[in-house]
ZAMARGU-4260 file (C-alpha; in steps of 0.2 Angstrom, whole numbers, plus 5000, padded with zeros to 4 digits):
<rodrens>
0) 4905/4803/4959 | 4899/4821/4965 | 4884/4820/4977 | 4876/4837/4978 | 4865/4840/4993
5) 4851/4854/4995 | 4865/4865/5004 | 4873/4865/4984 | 4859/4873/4978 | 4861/4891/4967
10) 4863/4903/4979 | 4855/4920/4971 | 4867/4934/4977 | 4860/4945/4969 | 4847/4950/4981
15) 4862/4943/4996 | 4863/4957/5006 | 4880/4954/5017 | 4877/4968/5032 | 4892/4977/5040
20) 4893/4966/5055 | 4909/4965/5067 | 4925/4976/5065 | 4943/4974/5067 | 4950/4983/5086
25) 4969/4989/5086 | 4971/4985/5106 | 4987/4992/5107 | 4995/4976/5114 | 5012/4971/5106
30) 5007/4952/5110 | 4990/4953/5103 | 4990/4972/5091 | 4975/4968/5081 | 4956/4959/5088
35) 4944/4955/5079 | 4927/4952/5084 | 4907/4948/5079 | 4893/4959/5081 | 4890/4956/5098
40) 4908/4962/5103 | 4918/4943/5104 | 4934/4940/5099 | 4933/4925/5084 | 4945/4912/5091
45) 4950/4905/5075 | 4957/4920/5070 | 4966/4924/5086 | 4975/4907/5084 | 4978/4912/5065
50) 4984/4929/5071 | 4997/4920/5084 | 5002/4909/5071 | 5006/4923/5060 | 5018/4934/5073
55) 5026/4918/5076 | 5032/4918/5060 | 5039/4936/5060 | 5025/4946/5053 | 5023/4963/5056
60) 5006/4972/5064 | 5002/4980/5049 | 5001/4961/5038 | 4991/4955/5052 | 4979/4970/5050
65) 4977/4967/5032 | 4974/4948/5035 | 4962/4954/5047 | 4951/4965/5035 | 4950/4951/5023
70) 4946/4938/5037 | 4933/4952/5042 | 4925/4951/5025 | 4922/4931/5024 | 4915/4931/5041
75) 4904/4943/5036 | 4899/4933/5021 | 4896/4921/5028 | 4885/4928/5042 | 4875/4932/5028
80) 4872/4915/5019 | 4868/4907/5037 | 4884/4894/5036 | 4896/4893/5051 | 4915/4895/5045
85) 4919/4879/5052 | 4908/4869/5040 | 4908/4877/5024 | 4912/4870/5006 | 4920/4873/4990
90) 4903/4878/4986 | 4902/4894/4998 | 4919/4899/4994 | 4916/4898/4974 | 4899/4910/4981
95) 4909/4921/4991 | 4924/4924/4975 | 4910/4926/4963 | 4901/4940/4978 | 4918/4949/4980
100) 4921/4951/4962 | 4906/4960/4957 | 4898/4969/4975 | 4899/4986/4978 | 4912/4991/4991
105) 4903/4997/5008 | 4905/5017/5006 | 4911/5026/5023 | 4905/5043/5027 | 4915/5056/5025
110) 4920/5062/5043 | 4928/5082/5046 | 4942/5083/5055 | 4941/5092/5071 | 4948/5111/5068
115) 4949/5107/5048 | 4944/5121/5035 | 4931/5115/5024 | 4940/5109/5007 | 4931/5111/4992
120) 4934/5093/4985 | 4932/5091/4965 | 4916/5083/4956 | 4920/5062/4960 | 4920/5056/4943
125) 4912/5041/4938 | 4919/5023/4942 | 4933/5021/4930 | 4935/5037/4922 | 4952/5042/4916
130) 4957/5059/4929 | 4959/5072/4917 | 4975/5080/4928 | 4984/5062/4932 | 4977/5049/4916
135) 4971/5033/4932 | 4955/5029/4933 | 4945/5034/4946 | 4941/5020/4959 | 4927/5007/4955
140) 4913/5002/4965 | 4919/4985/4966 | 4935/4978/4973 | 4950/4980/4964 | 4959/4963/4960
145) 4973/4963/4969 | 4963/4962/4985 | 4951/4949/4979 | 4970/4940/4976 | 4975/4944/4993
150) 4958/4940/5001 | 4960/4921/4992 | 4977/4919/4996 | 4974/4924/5015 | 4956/4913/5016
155) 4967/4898/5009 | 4981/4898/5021 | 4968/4901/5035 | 4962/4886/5031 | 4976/4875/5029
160) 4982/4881/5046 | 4967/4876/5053 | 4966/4860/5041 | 4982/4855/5050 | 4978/4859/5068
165) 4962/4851/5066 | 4949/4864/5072 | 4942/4867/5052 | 4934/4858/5041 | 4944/4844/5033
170) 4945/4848/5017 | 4951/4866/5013 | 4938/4874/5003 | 4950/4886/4995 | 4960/4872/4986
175) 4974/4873/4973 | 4971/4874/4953 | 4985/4860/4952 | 4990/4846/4963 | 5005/4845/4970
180) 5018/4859/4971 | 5020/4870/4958 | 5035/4867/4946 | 5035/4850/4947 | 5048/4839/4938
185) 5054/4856/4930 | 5065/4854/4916 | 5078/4866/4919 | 5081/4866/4900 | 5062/4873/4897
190) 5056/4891/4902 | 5043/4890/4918 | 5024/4889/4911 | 5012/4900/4921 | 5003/4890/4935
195) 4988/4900/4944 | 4989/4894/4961 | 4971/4896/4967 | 4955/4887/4958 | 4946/4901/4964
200) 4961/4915/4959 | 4955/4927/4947 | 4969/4932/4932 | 4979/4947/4938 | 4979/4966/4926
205) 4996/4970/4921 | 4999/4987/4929 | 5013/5000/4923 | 5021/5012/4939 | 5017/5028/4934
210) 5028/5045/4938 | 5021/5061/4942 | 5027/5073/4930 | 5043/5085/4936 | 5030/5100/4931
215) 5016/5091/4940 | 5027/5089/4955 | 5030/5107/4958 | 5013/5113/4954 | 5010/5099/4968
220) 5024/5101/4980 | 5020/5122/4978 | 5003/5117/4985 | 5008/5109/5001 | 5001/5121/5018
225) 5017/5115/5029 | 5037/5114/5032 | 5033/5097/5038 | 5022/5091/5022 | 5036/5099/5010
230) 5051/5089/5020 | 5039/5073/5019 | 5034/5075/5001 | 5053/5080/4997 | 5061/5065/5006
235) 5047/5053/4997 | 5052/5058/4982 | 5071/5057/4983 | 5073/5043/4993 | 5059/5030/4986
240) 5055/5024/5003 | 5038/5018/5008 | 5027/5030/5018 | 5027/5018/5033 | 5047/5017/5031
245) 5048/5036/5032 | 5034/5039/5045 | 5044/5028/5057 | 5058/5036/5057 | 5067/5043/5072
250) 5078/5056/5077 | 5094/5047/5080 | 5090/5041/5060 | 5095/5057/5052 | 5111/5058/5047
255) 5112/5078/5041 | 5130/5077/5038 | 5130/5062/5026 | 5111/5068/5018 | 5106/5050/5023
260) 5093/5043/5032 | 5090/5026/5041 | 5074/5017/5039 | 5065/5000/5045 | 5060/4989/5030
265) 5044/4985/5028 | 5047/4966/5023 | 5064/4961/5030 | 5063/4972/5046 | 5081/4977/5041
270) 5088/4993/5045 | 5096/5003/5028 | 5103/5019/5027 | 5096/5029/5010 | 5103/5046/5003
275) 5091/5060/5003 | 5090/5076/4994 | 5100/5091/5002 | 5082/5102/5001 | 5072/5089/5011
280) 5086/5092/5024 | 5083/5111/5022 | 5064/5107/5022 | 5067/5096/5039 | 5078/5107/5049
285) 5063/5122/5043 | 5048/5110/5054 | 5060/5105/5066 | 5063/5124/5072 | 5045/5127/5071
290) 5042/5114/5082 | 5056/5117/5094 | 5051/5115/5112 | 5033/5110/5108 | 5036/5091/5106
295) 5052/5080/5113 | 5065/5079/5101 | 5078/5064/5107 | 5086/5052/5097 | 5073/5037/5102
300) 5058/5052/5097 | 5049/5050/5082 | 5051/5066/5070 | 5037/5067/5063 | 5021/5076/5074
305) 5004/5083/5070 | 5005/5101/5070 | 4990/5106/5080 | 4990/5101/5101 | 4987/5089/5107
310) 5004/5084/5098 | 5003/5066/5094 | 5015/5056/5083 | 5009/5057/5063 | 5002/5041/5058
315) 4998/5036/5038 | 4981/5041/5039 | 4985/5059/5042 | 5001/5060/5031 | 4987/5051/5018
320) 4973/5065/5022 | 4989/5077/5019 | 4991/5073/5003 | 4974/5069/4999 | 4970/5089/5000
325) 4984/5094/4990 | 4977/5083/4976 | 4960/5090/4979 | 4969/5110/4975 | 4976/5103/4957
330) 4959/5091/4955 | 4972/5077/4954 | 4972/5060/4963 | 4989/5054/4965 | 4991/5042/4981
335) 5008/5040/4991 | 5014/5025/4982 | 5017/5034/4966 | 5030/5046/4975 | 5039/5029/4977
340) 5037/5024/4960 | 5042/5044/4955 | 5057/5040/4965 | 5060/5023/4955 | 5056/5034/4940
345) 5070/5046/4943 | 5085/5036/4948 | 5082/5024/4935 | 5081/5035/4921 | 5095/5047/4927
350) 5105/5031/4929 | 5102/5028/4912 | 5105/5045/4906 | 5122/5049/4914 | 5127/5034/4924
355) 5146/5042/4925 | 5136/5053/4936 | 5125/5049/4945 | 5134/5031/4949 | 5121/5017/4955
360) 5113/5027/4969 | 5096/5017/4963 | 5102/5001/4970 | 5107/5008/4987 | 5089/5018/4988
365) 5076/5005/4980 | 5077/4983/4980 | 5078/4975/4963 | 5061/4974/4960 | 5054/4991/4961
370) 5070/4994/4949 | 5064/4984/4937 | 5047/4992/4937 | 5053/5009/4924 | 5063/4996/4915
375) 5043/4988/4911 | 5040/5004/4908 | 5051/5010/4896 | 5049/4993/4885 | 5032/4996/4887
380) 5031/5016/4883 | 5045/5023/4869 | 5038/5039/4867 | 5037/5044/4885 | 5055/5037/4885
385) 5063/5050/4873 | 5053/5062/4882 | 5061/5057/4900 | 5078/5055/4891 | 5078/5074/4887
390) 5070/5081/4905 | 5083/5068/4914 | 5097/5075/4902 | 5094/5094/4907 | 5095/5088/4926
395) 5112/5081/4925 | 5120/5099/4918 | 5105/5112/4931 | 5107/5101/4948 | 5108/5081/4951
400) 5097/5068/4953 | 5094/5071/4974 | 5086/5088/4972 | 5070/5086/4963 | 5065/5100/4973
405) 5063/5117/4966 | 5066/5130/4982 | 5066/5146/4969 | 5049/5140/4964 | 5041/5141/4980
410) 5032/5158/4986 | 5037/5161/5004
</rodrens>
């Protein structure tokens, strides 16, 4: 039997106005990188303790930030509703899925960088929008879904953690659509049925990478203000790393002679060596004599600087706000990621297209499945298919797959 006390009772949010209270601090300490704290500026000690838990098992700063943010978005919810985190119910966490599906996202102001020329940015279109340059939709107002699956995943091994250490409540109120674990008495003889892993889990969209165009790319790649910018752009987009991968990258790293370049794995932590193009060498060796003398250059450097003193080293924000204003020149609204799937794009189709060629270079530069994601796209797509077929077929017989950079097409 289901008692329902007067705590149950609908909860209109609607009219829930959850205000932006507490914030997330990067302290700059290996041992503790990420703080957060309430509006009164004190740490929350659960999530310190969840935090610790979380770099003991090996993860990175930037998961626990993100573990952070969604942590920062329940305390804040329920702040609002008056309900301490330690004694809620499945009752608050169904609320707080239902709030995070349909509220608006908190808008930032725009800030100005310091010393940046004014950008005449394009008309924002309405939420959802096809962008008539790109095809994606412009951002909604509400949360995407793949952070409301991440925010339920993270809230639900929060509390299990603190279910288990005993400092939460006793029963976790993010619990499992099944009981048990998942797959249980498989027959191996029968394919696996689909199993949603949290009651409060929302039904994930089917999403297709999508490649930027070879003529889009060097309207967009012509657009760029710096030799630094073009040797980022060019190394994104030949070597499929991750914009954190590439940003980390220091100078004992970049193997000239071999066109390869060693990066940190995002997932694993595992060094890899990837081929590059030959022009984002060029591109490279261009920056790194413009900024010769100005910034230290050593083999435990990083390489990549801001180009204005003070000279600090260039995070993904301002490789983001980088790219963001060459999109706003061609009205377009590609985002760093889909260099990477370009990359993915490119190998896999060349692959495909002359694999005598261009051997398997895809499975040295990208893991299996970020290969597999043109294949979904090619299954999906047979039009665009014939049309890549022919572009890739006239790049193996006018230069090979590793220079998608067009040097006779940029003014000087």
């Amino acid at each position: 039997m289901i008692v329902i006390s007067q705590g149950d009772a609908p909860r209109d949010l609607a009219a829930l106005a959850v205000p932006r209270a507490g914030r997330l601090l990067e302290t700059g300490d290996p041992w503790e990188p990420y703080r957060l704290v309430d509006a009164s500026g004190c740490a929350l000690v659960p999530v310190d303790a969840y935090l610790q838990d979380l770099q003991a098992a090996g993860r990175p700063p930037a998961t626990q930030r993100s573990y952070s943010m969604d942590l920062l978005r329940w305390f804040r919810f329920c702040w609002a509703i008056g309900v301490p985190w330690d004694q809620v119910t499945r009752a608050e966490a169904r609320d707080f899925s239902r709030w995070i599906q349909l509220a608006a996202k908190p808008v930032l102001p725009r800030r100005q960088g310091r010393g940046e020329p004014e950008v005449s940015r394009p008309a924002r279109l309405p939420p959802g929008t096809p962008n008539p340059v790109t095809g994606k939709p412009a951002p909604a107002r509400t949360y995407a879904t793949a952070t409301v699956l991440h925010c339920e995943t993270v809230l639900r091994g929060f509390y299990e953690y603190h279910l288990q250490a005993g400092t939460g409540p006793i029963v976790n109120p993010f619990p499992l659509a099944r009981a048990g674990r998942a797959h249980a008495h498989h027959n191996p003889m029968d394919p696996f049925a689909a199993e949603r892993a949290g009651l409060f889990r929302p039904r994930p969209q089917r999403r297709f990478p999508r490649h930027i165009p070879d003529e889009k790319f060097d309207e967009l790649f012509a657009v760029l203000g710096s030799d630094r910018d073009r040797a980022l752009v060019a190394f994104w987009i030949s070597t499929g790393a991750r914009a954190s991968e590439l940003l980390g990258v220091l100078g004992s790293c970049i193997d000239t002679g071999q066109q390869l370049i060693t990066v940190v794995r995002k997932g694993s932590r595992a060094l890899q060596q990837i081929p590059a193009s030959p022009d984002a060498f060029v591109w490279l060796r261009l920056y790194q004599q413009q900024m010769h003398g100005l910034v230290p250059a050593g083999p435990d450097d990083p390489v990549w600087w801001t180009l204005r003193p003070p000279y600090r080293r260039l995070t993904y924000h301002a490789a983001r706000a980088m790219f963001v204003r060459a999109n706003a020149a061609l009205g377009a609204n590609w985002s760093l990621h889909d260099l990477r799937h370009s990359a993915a794009y490119r190998l896999e189709m060349s692959r495909v297209a002359s694999d005598a060629t261009f051997g398997r270079s895809s499975e040295r530069a990208l893991p299996a499945a970020q290969r597999a994601a043109p294949e979904r796209a090619r299954s999906d797509d047979g039009p665009r298919t014939v049309r890549d077929l022919g572009c890739h077929h006239r790049l193996t017989s006018g230069r090979t797959m590793l220079q998608p950079v067009r040097l006779h097409q940029i003014r000087a």
